[in-house]
C-alpha positions in Angstrom: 4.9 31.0 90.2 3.0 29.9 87.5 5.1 30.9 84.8 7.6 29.3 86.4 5.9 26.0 86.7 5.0 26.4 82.9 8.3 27.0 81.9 9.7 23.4 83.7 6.5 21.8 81.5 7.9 23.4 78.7 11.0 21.4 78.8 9.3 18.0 79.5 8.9 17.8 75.8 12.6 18.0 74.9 14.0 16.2 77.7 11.5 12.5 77.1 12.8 13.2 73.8 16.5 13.5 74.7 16.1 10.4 77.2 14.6 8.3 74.7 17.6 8.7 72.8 20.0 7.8 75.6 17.9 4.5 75.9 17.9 3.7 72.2 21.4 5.1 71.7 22.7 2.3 74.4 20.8 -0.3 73.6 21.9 0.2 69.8 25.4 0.0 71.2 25.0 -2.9 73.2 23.5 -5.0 70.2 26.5 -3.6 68.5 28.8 -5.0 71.0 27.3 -8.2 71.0 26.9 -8.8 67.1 30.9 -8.4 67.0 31.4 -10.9 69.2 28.8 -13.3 67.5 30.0 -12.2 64.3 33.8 -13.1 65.8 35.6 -16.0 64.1 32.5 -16.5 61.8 32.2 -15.3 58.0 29.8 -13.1 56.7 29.5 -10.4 59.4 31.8 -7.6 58.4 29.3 -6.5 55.5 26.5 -6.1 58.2 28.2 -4.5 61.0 30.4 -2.0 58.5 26.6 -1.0 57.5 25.4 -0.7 60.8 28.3 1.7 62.3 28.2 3.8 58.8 24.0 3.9 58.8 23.7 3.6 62.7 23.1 7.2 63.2 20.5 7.9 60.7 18.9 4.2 61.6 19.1 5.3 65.3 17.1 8.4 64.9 14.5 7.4 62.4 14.2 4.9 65.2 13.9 7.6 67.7 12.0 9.8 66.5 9.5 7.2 64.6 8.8 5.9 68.3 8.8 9.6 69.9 5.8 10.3 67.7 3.0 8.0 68.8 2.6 9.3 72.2 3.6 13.2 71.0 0.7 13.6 68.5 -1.9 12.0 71.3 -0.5 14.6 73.6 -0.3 16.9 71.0 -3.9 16.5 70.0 -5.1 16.8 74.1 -3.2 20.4 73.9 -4.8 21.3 71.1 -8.5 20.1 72.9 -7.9 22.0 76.0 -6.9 25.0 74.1 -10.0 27.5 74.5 -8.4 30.3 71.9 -7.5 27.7 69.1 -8.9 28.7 65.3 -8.2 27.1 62.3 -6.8 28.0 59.1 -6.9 26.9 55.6 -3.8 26.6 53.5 -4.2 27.3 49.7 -2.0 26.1 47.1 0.1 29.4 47.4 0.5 29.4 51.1 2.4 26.1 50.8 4.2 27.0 47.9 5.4 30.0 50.0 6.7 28.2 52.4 8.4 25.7 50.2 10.3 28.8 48.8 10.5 30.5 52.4 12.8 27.2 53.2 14.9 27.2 50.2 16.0 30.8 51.4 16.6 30.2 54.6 19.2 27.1 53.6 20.7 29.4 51.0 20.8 32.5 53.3 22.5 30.4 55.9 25.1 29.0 53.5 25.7 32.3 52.2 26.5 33.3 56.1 28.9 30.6 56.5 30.9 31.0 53.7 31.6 34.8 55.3 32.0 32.4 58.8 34.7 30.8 57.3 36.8 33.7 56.8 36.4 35.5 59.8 35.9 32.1 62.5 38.3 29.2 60.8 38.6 27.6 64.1 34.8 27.5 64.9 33.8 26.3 61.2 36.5 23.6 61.1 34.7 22.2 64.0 31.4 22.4 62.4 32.8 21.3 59.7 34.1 18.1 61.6 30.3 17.3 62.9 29.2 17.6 59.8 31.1 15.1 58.3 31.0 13.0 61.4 27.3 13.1 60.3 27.5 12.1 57.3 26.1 14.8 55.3 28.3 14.7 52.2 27.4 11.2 51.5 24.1 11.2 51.6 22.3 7.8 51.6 18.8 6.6 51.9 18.7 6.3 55.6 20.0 9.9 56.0 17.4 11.4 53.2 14.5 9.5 55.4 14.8 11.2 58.3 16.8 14.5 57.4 13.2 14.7 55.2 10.7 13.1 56.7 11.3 12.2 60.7 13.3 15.4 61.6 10.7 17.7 60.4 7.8 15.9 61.5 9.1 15.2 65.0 11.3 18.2 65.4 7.9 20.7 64.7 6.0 18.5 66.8 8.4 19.0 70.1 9.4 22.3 69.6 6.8 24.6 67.5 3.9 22.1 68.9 4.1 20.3 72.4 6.5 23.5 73.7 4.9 25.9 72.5 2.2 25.2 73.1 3.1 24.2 76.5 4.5 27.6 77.1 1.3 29.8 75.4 -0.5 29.1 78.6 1.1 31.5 80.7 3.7 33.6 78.2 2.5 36.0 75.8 3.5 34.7 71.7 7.0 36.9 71.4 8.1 35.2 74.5 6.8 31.6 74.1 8.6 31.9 70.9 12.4 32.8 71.8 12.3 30.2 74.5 11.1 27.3 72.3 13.7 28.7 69.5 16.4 28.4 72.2 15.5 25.1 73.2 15.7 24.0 69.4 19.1 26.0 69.2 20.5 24.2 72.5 19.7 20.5 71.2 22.3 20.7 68.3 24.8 20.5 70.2 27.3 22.8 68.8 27.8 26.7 68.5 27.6 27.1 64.9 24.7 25.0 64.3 22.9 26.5 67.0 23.1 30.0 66.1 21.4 29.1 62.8 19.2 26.8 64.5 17.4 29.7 66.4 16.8 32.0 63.8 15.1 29.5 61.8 13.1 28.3 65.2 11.7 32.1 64.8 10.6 31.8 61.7 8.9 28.8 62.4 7.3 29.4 65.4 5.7 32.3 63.5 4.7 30.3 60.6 2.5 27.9 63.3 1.4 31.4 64.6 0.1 32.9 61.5 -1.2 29.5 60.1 -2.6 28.1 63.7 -1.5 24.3 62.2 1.9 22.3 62.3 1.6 21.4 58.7 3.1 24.5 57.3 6.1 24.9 59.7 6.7 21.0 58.7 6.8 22.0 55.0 9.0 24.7 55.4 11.4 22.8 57.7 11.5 20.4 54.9 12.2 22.3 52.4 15.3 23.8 54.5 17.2 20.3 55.3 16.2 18.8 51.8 17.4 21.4 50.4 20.4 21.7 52.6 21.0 18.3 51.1 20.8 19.0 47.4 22.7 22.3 47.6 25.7 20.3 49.5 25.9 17.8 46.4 25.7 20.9 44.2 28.3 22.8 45.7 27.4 26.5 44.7 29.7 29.2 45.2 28.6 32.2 47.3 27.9 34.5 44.5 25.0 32.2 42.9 23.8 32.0 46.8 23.5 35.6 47.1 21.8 36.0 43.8 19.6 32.7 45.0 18.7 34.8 48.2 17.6 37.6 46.3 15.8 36.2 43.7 13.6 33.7 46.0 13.6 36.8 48.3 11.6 39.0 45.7 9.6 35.9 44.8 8.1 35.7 48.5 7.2 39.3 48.1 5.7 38.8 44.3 3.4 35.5 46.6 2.6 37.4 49.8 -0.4 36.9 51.6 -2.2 40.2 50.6 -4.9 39.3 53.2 -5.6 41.2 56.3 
């Protein structure tokens, strides 16, 4: 019963979030709406609606997310109180550095994969590839940098590999708590593609919070993945310089492990 009950908690997180956006999303919408009908018949409004629907999105969740943060790290921070077990660790120069290089991999690895994706799942990748560019992501701007860099990290750790996790630690053992919050993280992107990559890298970060009892250094590493993801877009490697990007950062990581017990 209990892990039950823990498990609905769990999702309180997520779903505020998720609602928040419903209420911003239609009230961005309606003031949408309205400023093209003030805007009707009058000069001087094309410039700042065009900009609006073409920023909206990015604007939008910055929004979001910007507001989603003031009550999350208070709650956050009362988890953290009432947790008995909690330690702290110190991160050194190399542990962040680590981690920088730990998300550069992960967005190169997961190019690499869908470059073989498109081969062998056209269909499914043209899709993604649709969202993507729905998004916005191969014209990047300084509204999408801000919170592809700064907000989505930030606010994305603190939901998933924080306040869930957390959340879910009081009754599941660490394995567990971390496939369910990786799931949740996988299930908010909203399509198949993006998902599967989604969870992996929801793993990876729930164990970084795990080894380094701290949010910082799943933040860095998440931002190192969608900056990253940003640059290497503009870039446009081909998959051979991926691979050999993969392997090289790979054996770096090993050269920089932790050799502490």
């Amino acid at each position: 019963m209990k892990k039950w009950k823990t498990l609905g908690m769990s999702l309180l997180p997520v779903c505020l979030w998720l609602l928040l956006q419903i209420m911003l999303s239609t009230g961005f919408s309606t003031m949408l709406v309205l400023l093209s009908v003030f805007f009707k018949g009058r000069g001087g409004g094309e410039n700042i609606l065009g900009y609006l629907q073409t920023e909206g999105i990015y604007i939008l969740s910055c929004c979001i997310n910007g507001v989603f943060l003031i009550p999350g790290i208070f709650w956050y921070r009362f988890l953290k109180k009432r947790d008995e077990n909690r330690e702290k660790s110190r991160m050194d120069g190399k542990a962040w550095l680590r981690l920088l290089i730990l998300g550069l991999c992960l967005q190169m690895a997961v190019s690499l994969i869908l470059f073989g994706a498109q081969i062998f799942f056209p269909e499914a990748m043209e899709n993604y590839g649709e969202v993507m560019e729905s998004l916005g992501v191969n014209q990047p701007s300084i509204w999408s940098a801000l919170y592809v860099g700064i907000f989505a990290p930030v606010t994305e750790e603190l939901i998933f590999r924080g306040l869930t996790l957390k959340i879910l630690r009081q009754n599941f053992s660490f394995p567990v708590a971390n496939v369910i919050q990786a799931l949740y993280f996988a299930l908010v992107h909203g399509n198949l593609v993006q998902g599967l990559y989604a969870f992996g890298i929801g793993l990876v970060l729930g164990k970084i919070v795990e080894k380094h009892k701290n949010l910082k250094g799943a933040v860095a590493c998440h931002f190192a993945v969608n900056v990253s993801g940003l640059l290497l877009g503009g870039i446009g490697l081909g998959p051979g310089i991926m691979a050999a990007g993969v392997v090289a950062l790979s054996c770096l990581l090993v050269l920089l492990r932790d050799r502490t017990k």
